[in-house]
C-alpha positions as CSV (number, residue, x, y, z in Angstrom):
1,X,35.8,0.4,-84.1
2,X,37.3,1.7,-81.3
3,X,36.5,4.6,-78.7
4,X,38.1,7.5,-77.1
5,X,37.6,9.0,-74.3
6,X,38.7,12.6,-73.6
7,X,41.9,13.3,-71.3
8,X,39.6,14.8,-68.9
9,X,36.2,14.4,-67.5
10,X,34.2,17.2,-66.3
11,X,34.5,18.0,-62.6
12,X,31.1,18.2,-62.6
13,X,30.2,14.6,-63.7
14,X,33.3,13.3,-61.8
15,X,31.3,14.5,-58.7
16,X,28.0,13.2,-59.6
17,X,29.9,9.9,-60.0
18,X,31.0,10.2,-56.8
19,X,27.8,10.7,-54.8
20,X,26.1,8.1,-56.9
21,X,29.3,5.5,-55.7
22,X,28.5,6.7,-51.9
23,X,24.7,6.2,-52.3
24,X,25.0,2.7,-53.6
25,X,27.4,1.6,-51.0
26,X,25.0,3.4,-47.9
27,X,22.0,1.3,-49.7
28,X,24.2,-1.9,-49.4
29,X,24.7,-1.4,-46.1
30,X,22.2,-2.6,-43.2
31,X,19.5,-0.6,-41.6
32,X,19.2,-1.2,-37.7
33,X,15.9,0.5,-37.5
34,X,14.7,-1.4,-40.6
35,X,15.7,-4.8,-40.1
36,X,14.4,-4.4,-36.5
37,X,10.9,-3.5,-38.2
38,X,11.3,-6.5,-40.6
39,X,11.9,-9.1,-37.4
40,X,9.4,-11.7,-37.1
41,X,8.3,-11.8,-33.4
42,X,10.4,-15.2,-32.8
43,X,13.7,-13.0,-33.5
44,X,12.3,-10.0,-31.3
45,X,11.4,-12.5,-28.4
46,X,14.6,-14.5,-28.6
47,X,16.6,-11.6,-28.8
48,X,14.7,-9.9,-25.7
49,X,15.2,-13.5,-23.9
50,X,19.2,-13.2,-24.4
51,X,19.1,-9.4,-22.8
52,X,16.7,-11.0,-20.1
53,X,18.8,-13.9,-19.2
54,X,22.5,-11.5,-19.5
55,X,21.0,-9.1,-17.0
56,X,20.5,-6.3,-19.4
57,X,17.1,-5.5,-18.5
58,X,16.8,-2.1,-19.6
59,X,16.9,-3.7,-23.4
60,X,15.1,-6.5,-22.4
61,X,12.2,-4.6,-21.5
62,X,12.5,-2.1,-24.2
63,X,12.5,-5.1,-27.1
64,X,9.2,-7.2,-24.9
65,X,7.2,-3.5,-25.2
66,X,8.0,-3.6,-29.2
67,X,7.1,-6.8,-29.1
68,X,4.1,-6.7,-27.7
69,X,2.9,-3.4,-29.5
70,X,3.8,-4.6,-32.8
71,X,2.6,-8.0,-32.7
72,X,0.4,-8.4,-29.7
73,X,-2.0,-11.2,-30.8
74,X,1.0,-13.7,-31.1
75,X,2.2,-16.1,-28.5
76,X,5.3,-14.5,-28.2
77,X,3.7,-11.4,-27.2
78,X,1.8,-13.3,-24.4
79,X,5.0,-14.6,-23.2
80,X,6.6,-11.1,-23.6
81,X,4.1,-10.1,-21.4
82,X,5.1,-12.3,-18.3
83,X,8.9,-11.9,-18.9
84,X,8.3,-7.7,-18.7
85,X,6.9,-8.4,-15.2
86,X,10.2,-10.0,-14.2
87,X,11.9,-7.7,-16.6
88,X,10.4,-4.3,-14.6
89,X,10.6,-5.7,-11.1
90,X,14.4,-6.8,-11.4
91,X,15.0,-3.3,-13.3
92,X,13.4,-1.9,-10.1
93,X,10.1,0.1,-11.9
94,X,7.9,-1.1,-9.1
95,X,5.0,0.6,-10.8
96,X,5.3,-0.2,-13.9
97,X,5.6,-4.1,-12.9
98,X,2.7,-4.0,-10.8
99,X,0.8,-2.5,-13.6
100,X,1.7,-5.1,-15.5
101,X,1.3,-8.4,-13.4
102,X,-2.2,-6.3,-13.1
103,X,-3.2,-6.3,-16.3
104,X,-1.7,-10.0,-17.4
105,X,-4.0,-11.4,-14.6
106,X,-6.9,-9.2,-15.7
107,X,-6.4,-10.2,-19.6
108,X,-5.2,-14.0,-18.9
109,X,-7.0,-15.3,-15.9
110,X,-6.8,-18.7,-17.3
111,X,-3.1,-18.4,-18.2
112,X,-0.9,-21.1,-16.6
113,X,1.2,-19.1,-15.6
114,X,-1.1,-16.2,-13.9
115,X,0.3,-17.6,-10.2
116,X,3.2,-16.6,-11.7
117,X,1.9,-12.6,-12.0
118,X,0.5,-12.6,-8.5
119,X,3.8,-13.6,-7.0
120,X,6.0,-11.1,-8.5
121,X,3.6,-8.6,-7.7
122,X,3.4,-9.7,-4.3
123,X,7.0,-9.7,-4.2
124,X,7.5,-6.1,-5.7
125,X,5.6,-4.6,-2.3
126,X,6.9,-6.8,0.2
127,X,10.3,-5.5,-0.7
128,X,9.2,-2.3,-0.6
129,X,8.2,-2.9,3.4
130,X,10.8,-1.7,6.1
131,X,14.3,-3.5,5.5
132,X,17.5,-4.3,7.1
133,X,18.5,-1.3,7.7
134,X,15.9,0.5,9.3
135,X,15.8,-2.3,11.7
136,X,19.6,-1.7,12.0
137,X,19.2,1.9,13.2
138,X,16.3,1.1,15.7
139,X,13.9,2.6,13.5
140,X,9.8,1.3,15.1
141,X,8.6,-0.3,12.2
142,X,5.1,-1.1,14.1
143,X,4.6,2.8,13.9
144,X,4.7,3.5,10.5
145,X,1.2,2.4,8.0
146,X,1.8,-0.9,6.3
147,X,0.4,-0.4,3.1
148,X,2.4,-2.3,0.7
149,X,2.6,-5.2,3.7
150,X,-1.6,-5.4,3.2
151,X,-1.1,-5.5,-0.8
152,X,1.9,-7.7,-0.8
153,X,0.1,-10.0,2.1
154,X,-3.0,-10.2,0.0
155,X,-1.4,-11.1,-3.3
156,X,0.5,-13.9,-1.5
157,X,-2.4,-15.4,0.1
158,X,-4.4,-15.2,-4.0
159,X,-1.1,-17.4,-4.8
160,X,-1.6,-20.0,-1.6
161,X,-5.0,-20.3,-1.7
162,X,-5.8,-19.9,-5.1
163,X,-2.8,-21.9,-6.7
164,X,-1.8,-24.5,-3.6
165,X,0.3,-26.7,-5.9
166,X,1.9,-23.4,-7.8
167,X,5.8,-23.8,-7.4
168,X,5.7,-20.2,-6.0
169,X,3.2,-21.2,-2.8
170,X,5.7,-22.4,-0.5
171,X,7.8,-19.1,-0.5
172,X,4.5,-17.0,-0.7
173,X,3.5,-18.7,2.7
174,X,6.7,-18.3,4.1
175,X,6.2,-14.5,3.3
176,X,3.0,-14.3,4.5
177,X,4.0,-15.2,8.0
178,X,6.7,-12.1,8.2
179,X,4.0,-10.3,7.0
180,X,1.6,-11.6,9.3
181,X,3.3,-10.7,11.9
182,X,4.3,-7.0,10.7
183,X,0.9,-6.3,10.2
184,X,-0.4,-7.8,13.4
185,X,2.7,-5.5,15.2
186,X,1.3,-2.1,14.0
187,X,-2.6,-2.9,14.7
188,X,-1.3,-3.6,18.4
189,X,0.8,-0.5,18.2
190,X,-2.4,1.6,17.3
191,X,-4.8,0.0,19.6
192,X,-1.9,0.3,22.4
193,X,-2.0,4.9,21.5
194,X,-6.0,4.6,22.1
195,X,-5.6,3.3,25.0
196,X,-3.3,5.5,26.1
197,X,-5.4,8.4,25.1
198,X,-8.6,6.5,27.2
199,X,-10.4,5.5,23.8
200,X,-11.1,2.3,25.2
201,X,-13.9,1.4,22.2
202,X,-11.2,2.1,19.3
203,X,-8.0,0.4,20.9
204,X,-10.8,-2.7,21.8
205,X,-11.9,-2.9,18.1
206,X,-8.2,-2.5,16.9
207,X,-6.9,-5.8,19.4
208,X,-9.7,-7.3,18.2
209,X,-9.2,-6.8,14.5
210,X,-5.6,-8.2,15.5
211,X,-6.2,-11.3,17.4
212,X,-9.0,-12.5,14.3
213,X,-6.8,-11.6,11.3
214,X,-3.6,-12.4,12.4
215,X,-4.2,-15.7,14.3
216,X,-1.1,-17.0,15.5
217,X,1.1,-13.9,15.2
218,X,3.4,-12.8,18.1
219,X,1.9,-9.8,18.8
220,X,-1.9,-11.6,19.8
221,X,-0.7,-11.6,22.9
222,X,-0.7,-8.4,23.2
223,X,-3.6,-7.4,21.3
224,X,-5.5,-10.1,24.6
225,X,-4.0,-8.4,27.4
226,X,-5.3,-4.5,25.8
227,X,-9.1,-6.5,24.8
228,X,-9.2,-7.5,28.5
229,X,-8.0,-3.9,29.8
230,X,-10.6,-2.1,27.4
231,X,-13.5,-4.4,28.9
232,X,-12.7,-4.0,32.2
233,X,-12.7,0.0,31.7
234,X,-15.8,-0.3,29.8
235,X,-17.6,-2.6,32.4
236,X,-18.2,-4.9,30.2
237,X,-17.5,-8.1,32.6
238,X,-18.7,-10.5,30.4
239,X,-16.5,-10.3,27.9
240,X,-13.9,-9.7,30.3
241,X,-13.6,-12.7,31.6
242,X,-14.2,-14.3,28.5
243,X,-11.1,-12.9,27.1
244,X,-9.4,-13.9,30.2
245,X,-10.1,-17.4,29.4
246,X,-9.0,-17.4,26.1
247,X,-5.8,-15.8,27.7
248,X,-5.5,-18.3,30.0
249,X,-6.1,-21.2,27.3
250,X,-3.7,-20.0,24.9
251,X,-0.9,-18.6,27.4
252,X,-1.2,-20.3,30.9
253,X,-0.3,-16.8,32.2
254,X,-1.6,-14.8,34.9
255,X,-3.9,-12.1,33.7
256,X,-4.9,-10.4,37.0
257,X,-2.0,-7.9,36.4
258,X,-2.5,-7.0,32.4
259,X,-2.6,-3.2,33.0
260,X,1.2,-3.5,34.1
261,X,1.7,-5.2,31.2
262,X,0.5,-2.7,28.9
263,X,2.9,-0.2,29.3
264,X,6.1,-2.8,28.1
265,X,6.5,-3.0,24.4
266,X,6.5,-6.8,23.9
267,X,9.0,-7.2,21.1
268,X,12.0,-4.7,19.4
269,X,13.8,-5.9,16.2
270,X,17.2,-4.8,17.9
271,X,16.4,-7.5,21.0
């Protein structure tokens, strides 16, 4: 028995052929958004690792944060969690890098790696202190607040103190030296405008601030020489001469003309 079909099919069902053709094809093919949804958080984390590693961090950091929001209880998400750190400091999203090394240390301060957090964050403000270039066009970086020198100083020194066999300690003290002496720089600088102004009890407590946090710094020189000027306005004799012993110990120089001294700015970048 055999069939026939007619000479011509109605437009109308040669249409609705159609469209059921096209939707069967579009079905076969794949669904970015929901085969990303069906990755297991191995394939998410390796595939944020290759962005990571090629440089692409803006991808990188976008597949760690679905990562970590989808399946956050995994250990891929706690690694995730570190690499975004990196991820937002070499993308330059200072904040948002901070905020995390912040919250990895508070959430993980066991973690083996939490040296790890403190020294990127560290590192995120100390490049966000004066550069190159201002030193380049003269600019007095000992007049200008040093804010993110005191948080990137103080997350350095939780890194050397805290973590003293951490591969990351030797640069962090290396760091904290610069720093050191930055910060040392502009408490001389302020204590040298009081006592310009004849606030001889603010620029003492600002050289003396100086000389005990920033031992060994440059600028402790300095700070001595407007400690001994203060007390010898103030009448204080005793510590006077004191200080002029521990100037004399520490610098074999002749402190009987230290007011002159004031006056000289003891160090410029461009020198």
């Amino acid at each position: 028995m055999s069939f026939c079909w007619p000479a011509r099919l109605p437009a109308r069902i040669l249409v609705l052929a159609f469209c059921v053709a096209l939707l069967a094809v579009a079905g076969c093919r794949s669904n970015p958004q929901r085969d990303f949804q069906r990755s297991s958080p191995e394939r998410i984390y390796e595939q944020a690792r290759r962005s990571l590693d090629a440089y692409d961090f803006n991808t990188a950091i976008r597949l760690y944060e679905a990562l970590t929001a989808r399946y956050p209880f995994t250990e891929q998400a706690r690694q995730a969690r570190i690499d975004l750190i990196y991820a937002y400091y070499r993308a330059r999203e200072s904040e948002s890098a901070i905020d995390a090394a912040d919250t990895f240390i508070r959430e993980n301060p066991t973690h083996p790696r939490v040296d790890y957090a403190w020294y990127i964050k560290g590192l995120v403000d100390f490049e966000r202190t004066p550069n190159i270039l201002e030193r380049f066009f003269r600019v007095d970086l000992t007049e200008r607040p040093p804010n993110t020198a005191r948080r990137a100083f103080a997350a350095f020194r939780t890194v050397v103190e805290q973590y003293p066999k951490s591969e990351y300690a030797h640069d962090a003290r290396q760091r904290m030296i610069y720093l050191r002496n930055r910060l040392a720089d502009y408490e001389v600088h302020v204590a040298r405008y009081y006592l310009r102004r004849g606030a001889y009890i603010a620029a003492a407590q600002r050289a003396k601030g100086a000389i005990e946090q920033y031992d060994g710094a440059p600028a402790v020189k300095e700070a001595l020489e407007i400690l001994i000027e203060c007390y010898d306005r103030l009448n204080l004799t005793d510590l006077a001469r004191q200080t002029r012993e521990v100037y004399a110990a520490n610098f074999s120089g002749d402190v009987e003309h230290v007011e002159a001294e004031i006056n000289r700015p003891w160090w410029k970048f461009w020198r």
